[in-house]
C-alpha positions as CSV (number, residue, x, y, z in Angstrom):
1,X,0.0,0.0,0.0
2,X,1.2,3.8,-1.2
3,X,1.2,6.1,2.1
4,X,-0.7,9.3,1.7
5,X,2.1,11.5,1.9
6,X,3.1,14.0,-1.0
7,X,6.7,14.8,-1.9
8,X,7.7,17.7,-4.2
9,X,11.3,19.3,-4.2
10,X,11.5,23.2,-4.2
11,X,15.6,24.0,-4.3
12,X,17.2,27.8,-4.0
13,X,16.0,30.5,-2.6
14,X,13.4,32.4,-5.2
15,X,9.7,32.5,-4.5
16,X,7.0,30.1,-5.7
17,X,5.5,31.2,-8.8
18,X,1.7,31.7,-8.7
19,X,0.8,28.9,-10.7
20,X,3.1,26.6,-8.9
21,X,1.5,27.8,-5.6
22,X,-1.8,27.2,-7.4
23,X,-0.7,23.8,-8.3
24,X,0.3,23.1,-4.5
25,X,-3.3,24.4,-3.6
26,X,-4.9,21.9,-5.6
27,X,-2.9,19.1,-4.2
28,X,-4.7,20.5,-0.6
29,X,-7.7,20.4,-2.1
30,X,-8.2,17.0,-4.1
31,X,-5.7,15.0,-1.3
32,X,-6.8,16.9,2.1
33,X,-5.6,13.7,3.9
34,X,-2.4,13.6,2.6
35,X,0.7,14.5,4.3
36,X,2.6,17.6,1.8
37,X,6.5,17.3,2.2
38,X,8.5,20.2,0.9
39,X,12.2,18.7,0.0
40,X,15.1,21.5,-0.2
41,X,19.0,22.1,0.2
42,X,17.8,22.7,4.2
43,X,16.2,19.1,4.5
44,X,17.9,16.7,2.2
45,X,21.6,16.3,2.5
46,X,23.2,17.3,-0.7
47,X,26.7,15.4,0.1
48,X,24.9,12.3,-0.1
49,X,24.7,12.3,-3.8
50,X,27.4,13.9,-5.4
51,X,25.7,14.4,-8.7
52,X,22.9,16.2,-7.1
53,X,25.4,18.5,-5.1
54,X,27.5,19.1,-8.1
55,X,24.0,19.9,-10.3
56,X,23.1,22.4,-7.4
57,X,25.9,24.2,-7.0
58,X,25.8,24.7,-11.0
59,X,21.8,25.6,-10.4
60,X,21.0,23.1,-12.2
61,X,17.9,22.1,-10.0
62,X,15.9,19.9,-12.4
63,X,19.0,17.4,-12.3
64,X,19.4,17.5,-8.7
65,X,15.7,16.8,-7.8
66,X,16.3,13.7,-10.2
67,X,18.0,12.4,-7.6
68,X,15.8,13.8,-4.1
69,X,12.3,12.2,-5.4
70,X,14.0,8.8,-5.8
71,X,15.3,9.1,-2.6
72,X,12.5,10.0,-0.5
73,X,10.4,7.9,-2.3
74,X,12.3,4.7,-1.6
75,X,13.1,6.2,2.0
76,X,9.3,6.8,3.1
77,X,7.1,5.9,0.6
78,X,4.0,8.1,-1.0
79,X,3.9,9.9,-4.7
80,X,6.1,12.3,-5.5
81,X,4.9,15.3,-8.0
82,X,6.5,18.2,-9.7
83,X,5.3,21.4,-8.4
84,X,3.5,22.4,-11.3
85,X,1.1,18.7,-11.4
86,X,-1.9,20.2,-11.5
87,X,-4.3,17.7,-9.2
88,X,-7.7,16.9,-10.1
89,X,-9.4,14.2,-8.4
90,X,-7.9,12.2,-5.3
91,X,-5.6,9.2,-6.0
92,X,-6.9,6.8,-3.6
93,X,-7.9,4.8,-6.1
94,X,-4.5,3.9,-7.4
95,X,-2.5,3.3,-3.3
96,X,-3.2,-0.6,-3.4
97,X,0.0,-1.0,-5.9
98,X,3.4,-1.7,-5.1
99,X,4.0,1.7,-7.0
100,X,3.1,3.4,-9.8
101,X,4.2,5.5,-13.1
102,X,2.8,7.3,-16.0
103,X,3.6,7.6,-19.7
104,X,4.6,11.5,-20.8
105,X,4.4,9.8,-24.0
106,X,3.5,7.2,-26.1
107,X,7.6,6.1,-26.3
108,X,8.9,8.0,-22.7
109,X,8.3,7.5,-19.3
110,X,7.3,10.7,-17.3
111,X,8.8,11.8,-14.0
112,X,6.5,14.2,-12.4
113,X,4.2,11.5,-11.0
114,X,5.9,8.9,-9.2
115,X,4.0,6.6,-6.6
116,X,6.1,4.0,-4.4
117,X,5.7,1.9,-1.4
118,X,9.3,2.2,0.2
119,X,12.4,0.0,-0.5
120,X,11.6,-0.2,-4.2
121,X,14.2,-2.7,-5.8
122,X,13.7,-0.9,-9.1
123,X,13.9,2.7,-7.5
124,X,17.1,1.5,-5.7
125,X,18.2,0.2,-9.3
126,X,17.7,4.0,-10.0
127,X,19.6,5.4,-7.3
128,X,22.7,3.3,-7.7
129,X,23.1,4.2,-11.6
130,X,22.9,8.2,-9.9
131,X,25.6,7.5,-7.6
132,X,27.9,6.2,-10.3
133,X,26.7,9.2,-12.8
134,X,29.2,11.7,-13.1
135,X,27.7,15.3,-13.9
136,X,29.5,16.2,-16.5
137,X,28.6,13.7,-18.5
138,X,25.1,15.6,-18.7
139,X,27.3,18.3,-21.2
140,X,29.9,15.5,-23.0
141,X,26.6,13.3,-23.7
142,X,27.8,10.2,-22.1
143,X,24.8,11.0,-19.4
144,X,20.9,10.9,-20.9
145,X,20.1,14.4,-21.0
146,X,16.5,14.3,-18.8
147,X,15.7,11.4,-16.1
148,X,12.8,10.5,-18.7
149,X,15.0,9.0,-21.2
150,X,17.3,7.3,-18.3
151,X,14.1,5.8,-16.5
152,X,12.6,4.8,-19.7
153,X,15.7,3.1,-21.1
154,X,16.0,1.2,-17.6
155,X,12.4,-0.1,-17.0
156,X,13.1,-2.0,-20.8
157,X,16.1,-3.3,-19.1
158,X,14.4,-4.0,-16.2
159,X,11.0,-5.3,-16.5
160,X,10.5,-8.1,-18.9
161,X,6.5,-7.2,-19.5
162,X,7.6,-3.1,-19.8
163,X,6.5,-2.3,-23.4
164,X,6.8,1.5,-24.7
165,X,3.5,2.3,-26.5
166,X,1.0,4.4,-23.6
167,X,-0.5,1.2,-22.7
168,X,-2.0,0.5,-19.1
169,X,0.7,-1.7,-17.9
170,X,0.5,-4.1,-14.6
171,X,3.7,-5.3,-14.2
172,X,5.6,-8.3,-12.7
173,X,6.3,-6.7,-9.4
174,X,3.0,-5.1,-8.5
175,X,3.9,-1.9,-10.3
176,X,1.2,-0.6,-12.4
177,X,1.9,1.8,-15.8
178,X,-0.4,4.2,-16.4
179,X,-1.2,5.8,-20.3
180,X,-0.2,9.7,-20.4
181,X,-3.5,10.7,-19.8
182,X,-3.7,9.9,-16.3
183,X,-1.3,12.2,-14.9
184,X,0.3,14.7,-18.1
185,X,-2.6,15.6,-20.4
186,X,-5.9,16.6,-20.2
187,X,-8.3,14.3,-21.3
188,X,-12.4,14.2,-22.0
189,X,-12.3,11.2,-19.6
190,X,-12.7,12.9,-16.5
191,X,-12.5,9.6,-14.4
192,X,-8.9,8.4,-15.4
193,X,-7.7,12.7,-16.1
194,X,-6.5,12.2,-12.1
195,X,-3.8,15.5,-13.4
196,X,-2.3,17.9,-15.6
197,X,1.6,18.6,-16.2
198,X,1.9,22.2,-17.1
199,X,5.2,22.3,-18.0
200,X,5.8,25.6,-16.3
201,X,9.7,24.8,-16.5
202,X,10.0,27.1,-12.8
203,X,14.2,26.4,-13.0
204,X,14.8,26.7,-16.1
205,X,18.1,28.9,-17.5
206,X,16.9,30.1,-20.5
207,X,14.2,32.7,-21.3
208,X,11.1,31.8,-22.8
209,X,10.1,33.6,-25.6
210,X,6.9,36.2,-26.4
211,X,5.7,33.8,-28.8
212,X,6.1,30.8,-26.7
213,X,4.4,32.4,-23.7
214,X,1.4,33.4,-26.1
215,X,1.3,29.3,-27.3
216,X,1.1,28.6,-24.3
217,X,-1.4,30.6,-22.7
218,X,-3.4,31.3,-25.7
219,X,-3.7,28.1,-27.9
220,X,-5.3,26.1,-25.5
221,X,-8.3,28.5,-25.1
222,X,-8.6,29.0,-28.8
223,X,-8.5,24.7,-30.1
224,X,-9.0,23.5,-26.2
225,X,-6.7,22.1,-23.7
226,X,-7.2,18.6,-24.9
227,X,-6.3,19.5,-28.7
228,X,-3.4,21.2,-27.3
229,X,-2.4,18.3,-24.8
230,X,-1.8,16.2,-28.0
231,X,0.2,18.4,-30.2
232,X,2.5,18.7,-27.3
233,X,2.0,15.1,-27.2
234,X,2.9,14.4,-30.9
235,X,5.6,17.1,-30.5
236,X,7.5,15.6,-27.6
237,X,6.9,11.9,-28.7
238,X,9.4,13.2,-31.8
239,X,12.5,13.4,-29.2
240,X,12.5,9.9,-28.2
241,X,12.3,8.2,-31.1
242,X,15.4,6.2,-30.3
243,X,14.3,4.6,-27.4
244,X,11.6,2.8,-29.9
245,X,14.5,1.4,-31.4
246,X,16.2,0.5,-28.5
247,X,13.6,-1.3,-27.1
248,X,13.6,-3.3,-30.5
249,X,17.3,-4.6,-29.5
250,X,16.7,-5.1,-26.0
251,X,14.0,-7.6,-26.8
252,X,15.9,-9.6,-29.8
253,X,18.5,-9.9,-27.8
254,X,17.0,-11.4,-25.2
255,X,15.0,-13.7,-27.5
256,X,17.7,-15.3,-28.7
257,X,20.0,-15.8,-25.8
């Protein structure tokens, strides 16, 4: 069984944006029994890990909450969500699973909905391959560039009955896979749509653009947030092409040996 507890990671010092804080506030609303657990550079110990201390110091906090959610998650237990998940119905429904994950899409694993009873053998998997990672590798490319592409690549590696493809998945272990619609993008099925990713990118380095802000804020009132949801679907699906063919490999070569 999943504890009600929710983790999110919030590192440096700058103020929550207001959609982040509304994201938080849904959280309270939709999961009102839940424990909320803020994780920062005051509560988690950064020498633990010394790619996450090495991608903090460079403020790179994306990379070094890679590591925190994996942590706390195999440490406690609960579901761990990015801070701009927008909630919208409880997740009770989905605790009686050794753990859970989402498609971000139909070839990529997403990140920003985790669910885990604790002392995961596959989230331990995870935090082993981060203690050996080195963070340069991120810029030389011997590192994947986001944690999707590393998780996806290792659940093929991991779990036999792991197929890419945004299928509902119950796996070996007791972990369940759920299709990107559950947790990233919106969806006319209100009783699976349990949230929404806005992709609100709080740490990023780089500016974003006039005309990306007006996309954003714009398209999905004039075609609807669900057309939108899948162009950004179709978009992102693009980028990790590879790991289709990867997954091709992995499962010859275990066929024939």
């Amino acid at each position: 069984m999943i504890p009600k507890k929710i983790h999110y990671v919030w590192l440096g010092d700058a103020d929550k944006p207001t959609q982040v804080v509304k994201c938080i506030n849904s959280w309270k609303r939709y999961l009102p029994d839940y424990e909320i657990i803020e994780w920062n550079q005051h509560n988690w110990d950064l020498n633990q890990n010394k790619f996450a201390l090495v991608a903090f110091n460079e403020k790179k906090f994306a990379y070094a909450s890679d590591v925190i959610r994996l942590d706390v998650l195999n440490r406690f237990g609960g579901i761990y969500l990015d801070s701009d998940i927008m909630v919208n119905k409880s997740f009770d429904e989905l605790l009686d699973r050794h753990a859970f994950w989402g498609f971000m899409y139909d070839n990529a694993i997403s990140t920003a909905v985790i669910a885990s009873e604790p002392n995961n053998d596959f989230i331990t998997r995870l935090l082993d391959k981060y203690a050996k990672l080195d963070f340069s590798g991120i810029a030389d490319g011997t590192v994947e560039v986001t944690n999707n592409a590393l998780i996806t690549k290792e659940l093929i590696n991991y779990y036999p009955d792991f197929t890419l493809g945004n299928h509902q998945l119950s796996l070996s272990d007791g972990t369940a896979i759920f299709p990107k619609e559950y947790f990233e993008f919106p969806s006319y099925d209100q009783k699976t749509n349990f949230s929404n990713h806005l992709l609100l990118k709080s740490w990023g380095n780089e500016p974003i653009s006039i005309f990306r802000k007006f996309v954003r804020v714009f398209l999905p009132v004039i075609i609807g947030p669900v057309n939108f949801g899948k162009i950004r679907s179709a978009r992102g699906k693009k980028r990790f092409v590879a790991y289709e063919e990867y997954e091709r490999k992995q499962r010859n070569y275990k066929n024939t040996n």
